[in-house]
N, C-alpha and C positions, 0 to 999 in steps of 0.2 A: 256565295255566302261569306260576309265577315266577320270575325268576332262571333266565334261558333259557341252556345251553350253544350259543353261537355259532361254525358253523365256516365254511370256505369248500368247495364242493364245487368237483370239480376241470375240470368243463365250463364254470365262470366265467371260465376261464385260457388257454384255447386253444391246449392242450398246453405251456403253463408245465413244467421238468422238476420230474420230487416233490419233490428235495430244495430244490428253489427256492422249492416253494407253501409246502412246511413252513414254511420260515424265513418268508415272507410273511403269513402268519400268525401265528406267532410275534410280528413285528413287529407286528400289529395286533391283537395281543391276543387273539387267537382261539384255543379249548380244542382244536379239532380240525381234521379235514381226511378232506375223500374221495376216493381214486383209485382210477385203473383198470387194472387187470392190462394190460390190452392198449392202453391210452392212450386217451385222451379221443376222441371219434368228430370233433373239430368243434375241431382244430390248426389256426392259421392263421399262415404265415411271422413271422419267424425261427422259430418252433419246430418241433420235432420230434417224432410221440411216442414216448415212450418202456416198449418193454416189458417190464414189471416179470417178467410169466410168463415171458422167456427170457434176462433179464437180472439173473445174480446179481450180478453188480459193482453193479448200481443199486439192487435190491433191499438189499443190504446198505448202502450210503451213506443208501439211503432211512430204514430201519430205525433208525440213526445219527442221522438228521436226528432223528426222530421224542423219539428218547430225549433228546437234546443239549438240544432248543428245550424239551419238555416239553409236546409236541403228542402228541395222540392219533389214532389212525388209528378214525374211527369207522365207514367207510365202506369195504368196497371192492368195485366193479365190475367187470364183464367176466365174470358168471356167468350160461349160458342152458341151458334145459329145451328140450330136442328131443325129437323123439318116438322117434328111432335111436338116441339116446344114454342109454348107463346109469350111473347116477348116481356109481358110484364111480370112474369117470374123471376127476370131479373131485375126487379127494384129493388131488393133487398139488397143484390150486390151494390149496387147505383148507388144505394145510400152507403154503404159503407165506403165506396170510392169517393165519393162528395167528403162525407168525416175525416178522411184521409187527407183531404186537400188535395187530388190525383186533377192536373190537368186534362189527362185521356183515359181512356180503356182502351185495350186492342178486342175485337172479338173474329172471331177465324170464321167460315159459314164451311158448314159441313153439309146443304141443305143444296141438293143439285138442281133442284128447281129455281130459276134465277129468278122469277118475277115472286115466287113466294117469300125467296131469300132476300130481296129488295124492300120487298113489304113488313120485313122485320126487322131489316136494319133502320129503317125509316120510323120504326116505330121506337124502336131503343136509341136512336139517334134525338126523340122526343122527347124520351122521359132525362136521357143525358143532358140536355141543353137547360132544361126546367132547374137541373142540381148544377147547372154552368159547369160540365164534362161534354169532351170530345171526344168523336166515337170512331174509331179506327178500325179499318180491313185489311191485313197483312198481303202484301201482291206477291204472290207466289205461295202459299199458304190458302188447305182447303180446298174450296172449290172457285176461288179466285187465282187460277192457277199460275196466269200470266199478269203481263200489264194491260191487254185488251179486255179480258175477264175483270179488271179491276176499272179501267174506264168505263166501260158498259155500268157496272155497278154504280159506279160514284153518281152517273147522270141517272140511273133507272131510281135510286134514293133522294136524289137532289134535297140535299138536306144541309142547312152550311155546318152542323153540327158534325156532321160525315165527312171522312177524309182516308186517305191511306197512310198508310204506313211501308216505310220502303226499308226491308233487310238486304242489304248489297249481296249478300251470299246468294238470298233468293231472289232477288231481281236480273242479277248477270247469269244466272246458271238458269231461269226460264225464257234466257235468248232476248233478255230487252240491253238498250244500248244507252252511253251517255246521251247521246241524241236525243231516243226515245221520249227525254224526260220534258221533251217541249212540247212534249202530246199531251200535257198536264196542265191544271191551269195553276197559278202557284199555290194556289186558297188552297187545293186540292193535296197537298203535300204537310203533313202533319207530324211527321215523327221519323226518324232516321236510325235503323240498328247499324252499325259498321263494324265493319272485321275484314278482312281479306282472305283470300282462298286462292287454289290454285285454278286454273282453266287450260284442259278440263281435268275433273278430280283426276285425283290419284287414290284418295280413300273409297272402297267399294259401296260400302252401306252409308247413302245419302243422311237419313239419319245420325248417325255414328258421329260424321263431321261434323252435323249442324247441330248437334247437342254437345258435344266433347272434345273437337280439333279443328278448331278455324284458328287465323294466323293475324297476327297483328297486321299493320298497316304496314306493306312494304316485303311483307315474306309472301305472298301471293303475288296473282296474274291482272287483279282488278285493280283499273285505271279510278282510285280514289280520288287524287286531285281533283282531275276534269269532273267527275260525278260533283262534288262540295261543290264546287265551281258552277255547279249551273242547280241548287237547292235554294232557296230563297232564304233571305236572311231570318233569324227568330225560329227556325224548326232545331227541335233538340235534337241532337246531334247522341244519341247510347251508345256504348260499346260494349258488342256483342260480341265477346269475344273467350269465349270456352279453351282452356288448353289443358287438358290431361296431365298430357306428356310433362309438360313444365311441373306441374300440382305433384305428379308424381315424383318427380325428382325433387321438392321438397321447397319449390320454389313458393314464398308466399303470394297472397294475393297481393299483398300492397306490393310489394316490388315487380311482382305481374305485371297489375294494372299502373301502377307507375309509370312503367318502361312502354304501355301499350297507348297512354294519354300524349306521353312524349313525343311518340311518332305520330300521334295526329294531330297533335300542334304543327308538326315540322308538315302537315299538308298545308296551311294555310299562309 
């Protein structure tokens, strides 16, 4: 990858409001931004989160933000594959991420049935293309647990609307390798979360780290270089990157995320 589109994903913020992260990004120079319909799972005081899916007043300020600053919405969350639910329940959301201007959705599949879970991706992967959105499967998330569970999927939907989404936390800790990534075809590579971690944890509750204490680029075990290095050019590039520890010590987020953009510039 060269000349990587840099944005901030919206679980670095701990429910920061959207029109807030916009502008925060904005200020730091960043092309884009990811949120969540239903707000960030991993808020911590003063904020609130706030949600987009039942909130037009915010949705529209957001949208506003979006257009004003010159940020793009490349990202947005809070879409899940159940095995009771049919896919066109989610056109309400579809529409509000079209309004939005969101290049992708991510949606996770919670549905252990793989050919049923395929059959719905396929179908929300249809009504996304229709609203010109891309529909992303998180690897290593759900019931897409690995990168094999995520390969299987992409060709069982063969949809060019469908794509994955690659979290480095969760892709190196479900045992996939830089290598791996040649098992991919590039089309198939849609979205990029980054953060670094250690390997293997040191934090006990999986969870815990992947919501509240991952590490910038370089305070971890994960070979980032090489990973960029072989991602195709034109995939957003988010950073995912939660730290408590800092927040509680009083450190802002712009200076946060400042200090955590800067180190992954210096990967390229």
């Amino acid at each position: 990858m060269r000349n990587p589109s840099i944005g901030i994903e919206c679980l670095s913020l701990f429910g920061l409001d959207p029109v807030s992260q916009v502008r925060l990004a904005a200020t730091l120079g960043c092309e884009h931004v990811s949120l969540n319909l239903r707000g960030p799972a991993n808020c911590l005081p003063p904020h609130q989160p706030v949600m987009l899916c039942d909130d037009k007043a915010a949705r529209d300020a957001t949208g506003k933000a979006l257009r004003d600053e010159g940020v793009r919405l490349s990202l947005l969350e809070g879409f899940a594959i159940l095995p009771d639910q049919d896919a066109s329940e989610h056109l309400a959301a579809l529409d509000m991420a079209a309004q939005l201007g969101a290049r992708a959705i991510c949606a996770i599949s919670l549905d252990k049935d793989a050919e049923r879970a395929a059959a719905s991706f396929r179908s929300l992967a249809e009504m996304a293309d229709e609203r010109g959105l891309i529909v992303t499967t998180e690897v290593g998330a759900g019931t897409v647990r690995n990168l094999t569970r995520a390969i299987d999927a992409v060709r069982a939907v063969e949809h060019p609307a469908f794509g994955l989404l690659i979290d480095t936390m969760h892709y190196f800790r479900s045992g996939s390798t830089v290598e791996d990534l040649d098992l991919l075809r590039p089309d198939w590579i849609r979205h990029v979360q980054l953060c670094d971690v250690p390997m293997p944890a040191v934090i006990e509750s999986y969870m815990e780290e992947a919501l509240f204490e991952r590490r910038a680029p370089g305070g971890g075990d994960l070979p980032l270089r090489a990973f960029l290095q072989s991602v195709p050019d034109g995939v957003p590039v988010g950073l995912e990157i939660p730290m408590r520890s800092e927040a509680g010590q009083g450190i802002s987020h712009l200076d946060r995320m400042k200090r955590c953009i800067a180190l992954t510039r210096g990967l390229f």
